[in-house]
ROVEXLO-277517 format. One record per residue: residue in one letter; x, y, z of N, C-alpha, C in turn. Coordinates in steps of 0.1 Angstrom, whole numbers, m for minus. Example, Ala and Ser with C-alpha at 12.3 -4.5 7.8 and 13.67 -1.06 7.14 Angstrom:
2
@aa a nc1 132 nc2 m57 nc3 78 cac1 123 cac2 m45 cac3 78 cc1 132 cc2 m33 cc3 78 .
@aa s nc1 128 nc2 m22 nc3 71 cac1 137 cac2 m11 cac3 71 cc1 129 cc2 0 cc3 79 .
//
This chain:
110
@aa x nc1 m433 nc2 129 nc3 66 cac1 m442 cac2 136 cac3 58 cc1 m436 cc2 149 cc3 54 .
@aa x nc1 m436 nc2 151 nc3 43 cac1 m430 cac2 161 cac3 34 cc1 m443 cc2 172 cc3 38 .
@aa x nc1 m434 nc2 184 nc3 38 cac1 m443 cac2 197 cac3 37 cc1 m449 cc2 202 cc3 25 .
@aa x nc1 m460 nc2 204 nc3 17 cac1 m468 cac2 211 cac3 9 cc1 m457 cc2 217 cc3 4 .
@aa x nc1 m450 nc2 229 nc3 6 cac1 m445 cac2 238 cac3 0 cc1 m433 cc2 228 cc3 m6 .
@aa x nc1 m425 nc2 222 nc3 6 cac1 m414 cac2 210 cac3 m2 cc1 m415 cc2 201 cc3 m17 .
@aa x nc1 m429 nc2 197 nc3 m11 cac1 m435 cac2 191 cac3 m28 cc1 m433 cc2 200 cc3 m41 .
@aa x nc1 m442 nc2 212 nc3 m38 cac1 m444 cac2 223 cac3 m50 cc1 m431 cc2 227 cc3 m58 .
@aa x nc1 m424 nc2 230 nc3 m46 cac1 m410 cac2 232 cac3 m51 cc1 m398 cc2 226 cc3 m50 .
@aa x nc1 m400 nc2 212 nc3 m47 cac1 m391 cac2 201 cac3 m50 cc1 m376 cc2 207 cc3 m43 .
@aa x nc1 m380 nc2 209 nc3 m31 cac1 m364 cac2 214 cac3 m19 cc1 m371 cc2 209 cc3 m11 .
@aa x nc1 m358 nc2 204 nc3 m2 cac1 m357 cac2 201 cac3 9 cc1 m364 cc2 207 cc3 24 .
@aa x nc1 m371 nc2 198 nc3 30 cac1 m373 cac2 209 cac3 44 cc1 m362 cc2 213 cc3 49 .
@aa x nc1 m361 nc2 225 nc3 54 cac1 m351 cac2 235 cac3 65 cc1 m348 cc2 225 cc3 73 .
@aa x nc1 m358 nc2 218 nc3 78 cac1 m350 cac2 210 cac3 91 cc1 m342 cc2 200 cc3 86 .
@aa x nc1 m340 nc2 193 nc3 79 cac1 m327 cac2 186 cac3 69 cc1 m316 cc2 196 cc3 67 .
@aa x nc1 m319 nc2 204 nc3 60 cac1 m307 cac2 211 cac3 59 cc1 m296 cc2 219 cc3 69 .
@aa x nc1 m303 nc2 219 nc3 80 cac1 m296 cac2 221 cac3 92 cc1 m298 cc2 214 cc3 106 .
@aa x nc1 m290 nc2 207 nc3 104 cac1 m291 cac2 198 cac3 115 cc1 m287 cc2 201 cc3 130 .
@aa x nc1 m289 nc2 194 nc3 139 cac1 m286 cac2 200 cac3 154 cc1 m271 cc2 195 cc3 154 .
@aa x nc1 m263 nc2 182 nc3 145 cac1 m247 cac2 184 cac3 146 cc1 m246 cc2 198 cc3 139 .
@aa x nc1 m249 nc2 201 nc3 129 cac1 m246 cac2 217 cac3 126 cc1 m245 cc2 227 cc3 133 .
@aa x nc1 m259 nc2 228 nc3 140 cac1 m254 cac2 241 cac3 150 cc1 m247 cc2 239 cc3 162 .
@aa x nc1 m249 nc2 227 nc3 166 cac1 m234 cac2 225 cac3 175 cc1 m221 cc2 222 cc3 172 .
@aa x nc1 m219 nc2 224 nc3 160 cac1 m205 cac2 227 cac3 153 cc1 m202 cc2 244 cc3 153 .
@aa x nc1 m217 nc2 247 nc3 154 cac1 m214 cac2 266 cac3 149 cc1 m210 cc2 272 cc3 163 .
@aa x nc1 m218 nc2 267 nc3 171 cac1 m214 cac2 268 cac3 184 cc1 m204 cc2 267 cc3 193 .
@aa x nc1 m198 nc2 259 nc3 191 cac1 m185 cac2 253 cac3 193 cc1 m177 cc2 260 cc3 187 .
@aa x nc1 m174 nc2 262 nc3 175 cac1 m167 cac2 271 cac3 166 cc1 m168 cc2 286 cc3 174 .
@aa x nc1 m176 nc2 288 nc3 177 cac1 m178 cac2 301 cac3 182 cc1 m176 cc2 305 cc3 198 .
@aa x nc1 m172 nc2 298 nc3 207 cac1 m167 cac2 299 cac3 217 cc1 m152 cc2 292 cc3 215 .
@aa x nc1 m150 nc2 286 nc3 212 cac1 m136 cac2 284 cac3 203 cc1 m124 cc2 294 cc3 203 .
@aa x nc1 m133 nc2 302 nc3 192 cac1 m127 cac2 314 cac3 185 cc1 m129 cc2 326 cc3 194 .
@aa x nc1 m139 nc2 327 nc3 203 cac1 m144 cac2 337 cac3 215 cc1 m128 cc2 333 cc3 229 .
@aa x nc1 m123 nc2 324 nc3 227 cac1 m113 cac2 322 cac3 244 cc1 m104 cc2 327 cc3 236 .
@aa x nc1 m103 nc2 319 nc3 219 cac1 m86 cac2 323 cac3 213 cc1 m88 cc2 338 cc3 213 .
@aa x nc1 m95 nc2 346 nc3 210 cac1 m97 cac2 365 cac3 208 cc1 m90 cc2 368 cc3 220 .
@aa x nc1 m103 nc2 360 nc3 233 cac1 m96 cac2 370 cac3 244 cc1 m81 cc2 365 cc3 252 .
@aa x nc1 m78 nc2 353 nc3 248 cac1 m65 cac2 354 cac3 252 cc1 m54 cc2 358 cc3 246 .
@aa x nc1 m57 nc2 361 nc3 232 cac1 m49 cac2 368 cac3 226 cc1 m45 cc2 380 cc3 220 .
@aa x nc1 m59 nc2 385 nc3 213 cac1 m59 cac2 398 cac3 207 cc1 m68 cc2 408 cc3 219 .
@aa x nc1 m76 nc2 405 nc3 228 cac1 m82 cac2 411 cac3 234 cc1 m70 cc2 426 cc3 242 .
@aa x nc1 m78 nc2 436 nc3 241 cac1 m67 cac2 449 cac3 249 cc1 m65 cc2 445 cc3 264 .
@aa x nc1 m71 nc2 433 nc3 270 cac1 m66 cac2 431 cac3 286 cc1 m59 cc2 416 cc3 284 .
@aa x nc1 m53 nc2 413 nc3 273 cac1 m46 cac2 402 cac3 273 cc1 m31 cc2 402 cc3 279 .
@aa x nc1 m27 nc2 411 nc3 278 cac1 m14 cac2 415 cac3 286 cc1 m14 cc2 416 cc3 304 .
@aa x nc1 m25 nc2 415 nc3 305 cac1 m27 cac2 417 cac3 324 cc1 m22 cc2 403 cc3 328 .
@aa x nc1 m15 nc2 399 nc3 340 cac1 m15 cac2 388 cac3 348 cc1 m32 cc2 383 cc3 351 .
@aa x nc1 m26 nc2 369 nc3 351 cac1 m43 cac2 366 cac3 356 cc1 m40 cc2 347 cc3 351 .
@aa x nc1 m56 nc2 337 nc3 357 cac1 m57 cac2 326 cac3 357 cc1 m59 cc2 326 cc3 341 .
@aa x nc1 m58 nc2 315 nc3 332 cac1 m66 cac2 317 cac3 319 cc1 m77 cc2 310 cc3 314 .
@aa x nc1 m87 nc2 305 nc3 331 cac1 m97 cac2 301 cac3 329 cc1 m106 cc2 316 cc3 332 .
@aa x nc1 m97 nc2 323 nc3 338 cac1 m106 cac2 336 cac3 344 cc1 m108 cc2 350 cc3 330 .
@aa x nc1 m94 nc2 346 nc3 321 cac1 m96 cac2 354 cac3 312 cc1 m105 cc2 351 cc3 299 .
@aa x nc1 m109 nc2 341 nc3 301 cac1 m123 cac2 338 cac3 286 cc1 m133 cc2 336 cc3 294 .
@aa x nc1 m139 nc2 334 nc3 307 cac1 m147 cac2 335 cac3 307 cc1 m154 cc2 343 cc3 320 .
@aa x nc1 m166 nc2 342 nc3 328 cac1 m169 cac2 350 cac3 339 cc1 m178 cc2 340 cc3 347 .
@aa x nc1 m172 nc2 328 nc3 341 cac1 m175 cac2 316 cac3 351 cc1 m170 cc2 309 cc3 364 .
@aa x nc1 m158 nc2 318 nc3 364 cac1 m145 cac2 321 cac3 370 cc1 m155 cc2 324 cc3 385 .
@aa x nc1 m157 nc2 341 nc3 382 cac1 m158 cac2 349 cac3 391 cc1 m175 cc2 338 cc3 397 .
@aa x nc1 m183 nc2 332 nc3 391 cac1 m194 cac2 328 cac3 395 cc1 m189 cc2 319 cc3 403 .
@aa x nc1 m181 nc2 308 nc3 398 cac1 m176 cac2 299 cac3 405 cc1 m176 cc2 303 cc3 423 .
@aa x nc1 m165 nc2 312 nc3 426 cac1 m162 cac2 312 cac3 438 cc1 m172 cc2 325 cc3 442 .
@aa x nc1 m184 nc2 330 nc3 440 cac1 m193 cac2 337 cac3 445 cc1 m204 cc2 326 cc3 447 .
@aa x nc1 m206 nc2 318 nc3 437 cac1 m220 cac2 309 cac3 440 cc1 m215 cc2 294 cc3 448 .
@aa x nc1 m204 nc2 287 nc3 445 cac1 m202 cac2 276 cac3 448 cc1 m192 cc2 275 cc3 459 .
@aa x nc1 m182 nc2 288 nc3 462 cac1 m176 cac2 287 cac3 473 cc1 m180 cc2 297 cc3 485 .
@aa x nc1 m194 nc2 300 nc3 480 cac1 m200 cac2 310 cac3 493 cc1 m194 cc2 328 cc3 496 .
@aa x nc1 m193 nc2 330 nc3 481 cac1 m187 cac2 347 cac3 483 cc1 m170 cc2 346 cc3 487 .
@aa x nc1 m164 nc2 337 nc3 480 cac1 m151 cac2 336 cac3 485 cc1 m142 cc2 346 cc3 476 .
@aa x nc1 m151 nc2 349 nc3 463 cac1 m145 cac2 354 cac3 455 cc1 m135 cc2 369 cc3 457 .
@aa x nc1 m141 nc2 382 nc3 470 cac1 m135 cac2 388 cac3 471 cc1 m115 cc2 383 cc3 476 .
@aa x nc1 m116 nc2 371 nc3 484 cac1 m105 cac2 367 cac3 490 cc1 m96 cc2 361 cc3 477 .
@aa x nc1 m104 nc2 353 nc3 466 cac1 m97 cac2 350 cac3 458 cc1 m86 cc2 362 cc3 452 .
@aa x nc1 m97 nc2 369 nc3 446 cac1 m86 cac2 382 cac3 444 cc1 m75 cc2 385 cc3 447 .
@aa x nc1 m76 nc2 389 nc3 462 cac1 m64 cac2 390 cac3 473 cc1 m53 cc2 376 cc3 472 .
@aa x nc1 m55 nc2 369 nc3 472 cac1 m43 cac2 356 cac3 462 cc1 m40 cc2 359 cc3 454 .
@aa x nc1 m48 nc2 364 nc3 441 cac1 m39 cac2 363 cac3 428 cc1 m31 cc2 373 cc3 428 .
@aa x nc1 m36 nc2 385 nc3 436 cac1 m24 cac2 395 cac3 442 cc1 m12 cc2 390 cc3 444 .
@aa x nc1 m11 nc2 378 nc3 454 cac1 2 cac2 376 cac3 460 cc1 4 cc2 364 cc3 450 .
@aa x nc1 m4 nc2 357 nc3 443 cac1 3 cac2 347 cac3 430 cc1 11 cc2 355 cc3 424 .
@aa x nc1 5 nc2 363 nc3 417 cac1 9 cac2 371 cac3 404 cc1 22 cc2 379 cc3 403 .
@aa x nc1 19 nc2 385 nc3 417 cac1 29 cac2 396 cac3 426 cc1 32 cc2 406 cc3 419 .
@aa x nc1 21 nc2 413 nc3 409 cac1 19 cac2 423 cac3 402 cc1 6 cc2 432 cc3 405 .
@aa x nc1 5 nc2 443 nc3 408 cac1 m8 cac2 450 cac3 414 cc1 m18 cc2 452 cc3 403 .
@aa x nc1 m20 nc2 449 nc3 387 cac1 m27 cac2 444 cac3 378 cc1 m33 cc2 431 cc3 379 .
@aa x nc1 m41 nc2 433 nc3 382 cac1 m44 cac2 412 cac3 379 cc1 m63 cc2 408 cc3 373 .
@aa x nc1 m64 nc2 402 nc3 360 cac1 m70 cac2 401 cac3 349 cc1 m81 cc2 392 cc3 361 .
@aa x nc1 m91 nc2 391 nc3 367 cac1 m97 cac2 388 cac3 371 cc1 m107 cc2 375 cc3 366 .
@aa x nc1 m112 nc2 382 nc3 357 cac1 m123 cac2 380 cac3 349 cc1 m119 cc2 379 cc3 332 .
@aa x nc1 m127 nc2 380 nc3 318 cac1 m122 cac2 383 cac3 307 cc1 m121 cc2 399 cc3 306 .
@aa x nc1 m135 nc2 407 nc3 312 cac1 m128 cac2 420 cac3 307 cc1 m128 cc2 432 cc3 320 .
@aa x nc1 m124 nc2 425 nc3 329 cac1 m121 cac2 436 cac3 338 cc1 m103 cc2 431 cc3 348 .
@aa x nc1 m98 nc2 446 nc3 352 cac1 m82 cac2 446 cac3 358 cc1 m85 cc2 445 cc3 371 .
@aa x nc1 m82 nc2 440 nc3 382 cac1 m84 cac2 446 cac3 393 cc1 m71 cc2 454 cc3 400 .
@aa x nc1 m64 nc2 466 nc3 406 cac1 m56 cac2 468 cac3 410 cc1 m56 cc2 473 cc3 424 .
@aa x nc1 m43 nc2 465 nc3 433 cac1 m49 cac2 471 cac3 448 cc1 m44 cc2 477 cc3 453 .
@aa x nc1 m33 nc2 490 nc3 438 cac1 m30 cac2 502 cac3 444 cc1 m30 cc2 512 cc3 435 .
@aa x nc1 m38 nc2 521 nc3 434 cac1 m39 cac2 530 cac3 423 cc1 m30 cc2 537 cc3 416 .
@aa x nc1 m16 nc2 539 nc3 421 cac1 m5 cac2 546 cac3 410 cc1 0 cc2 539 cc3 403 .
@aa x nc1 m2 nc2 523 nc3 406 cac1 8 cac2 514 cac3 402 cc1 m1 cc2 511 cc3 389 .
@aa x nc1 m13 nc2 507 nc3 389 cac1 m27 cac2 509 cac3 380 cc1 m20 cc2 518 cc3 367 .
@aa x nc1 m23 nc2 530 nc3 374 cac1 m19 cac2 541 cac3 361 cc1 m10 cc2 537 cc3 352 .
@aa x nc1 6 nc2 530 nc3 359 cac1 16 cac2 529 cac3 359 cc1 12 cc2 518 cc3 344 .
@aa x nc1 6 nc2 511 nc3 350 cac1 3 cac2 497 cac3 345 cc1 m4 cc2 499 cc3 330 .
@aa x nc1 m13 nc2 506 nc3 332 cac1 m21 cac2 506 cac3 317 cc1 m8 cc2 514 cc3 309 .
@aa x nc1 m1 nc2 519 nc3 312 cac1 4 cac2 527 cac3 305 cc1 19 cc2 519 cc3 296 .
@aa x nc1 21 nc2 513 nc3 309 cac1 34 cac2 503 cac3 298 cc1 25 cc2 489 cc3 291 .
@aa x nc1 13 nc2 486 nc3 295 cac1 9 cac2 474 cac3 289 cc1 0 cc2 477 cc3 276 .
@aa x nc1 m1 nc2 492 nc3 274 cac1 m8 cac2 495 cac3 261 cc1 1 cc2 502 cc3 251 .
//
């Protein structure tokens, strides 16, 4: 059943014209384009780190909700993975677990 106003003015209803494949093309497109930014042009793209941890902060939920607060220990690994006192945690935070080296750090990776 066509809408009143659709008749009058001989267009299409809105809901035709955008379909739910549409906005789940826009959407997709747009976290797509949201991982490529931050692993690439983002200012913390140069930090060591996982690169499921650097697009998103599902990372860090992961091992707070699903592995019972394991997340501070995880950290402490990617310390000794990485074996650099910079390490990209999350998309937009550094964690470092020694403060000169920190300084050190933003300063040659910017």
């Amino acid at each position: 059943m066509e809408s009143l106003v659709s008749l009058c003015l001989g267009t299409k209803p809105v809901i035709e014209l955008v379909s739910i494949r549409h906005v789940g093309a826009i959407v997709a497109v747009y976290f797509i384009s949201l991982a490529f930014y931050r692993l690439t042009f983002h200012p913390l793209a140069g930090f060591p780190g996982p690169w499921f941890a650097a697009i998103s902060r599902y990372y860090e939920a992961y091992y707070d909700v699903v592995q019972n607060g394991q997340y501070m220990f995880k950290i402490k690994k990617l310390h000794t993975q990485y074996s650099e006192p910079p390490v990209k945690p999350v998309a937009d935070f550094i964690n470092s677990s020694q403060v000169l080296s920190f300084a050190l750090a933003l300063t040659s990776y910017m």
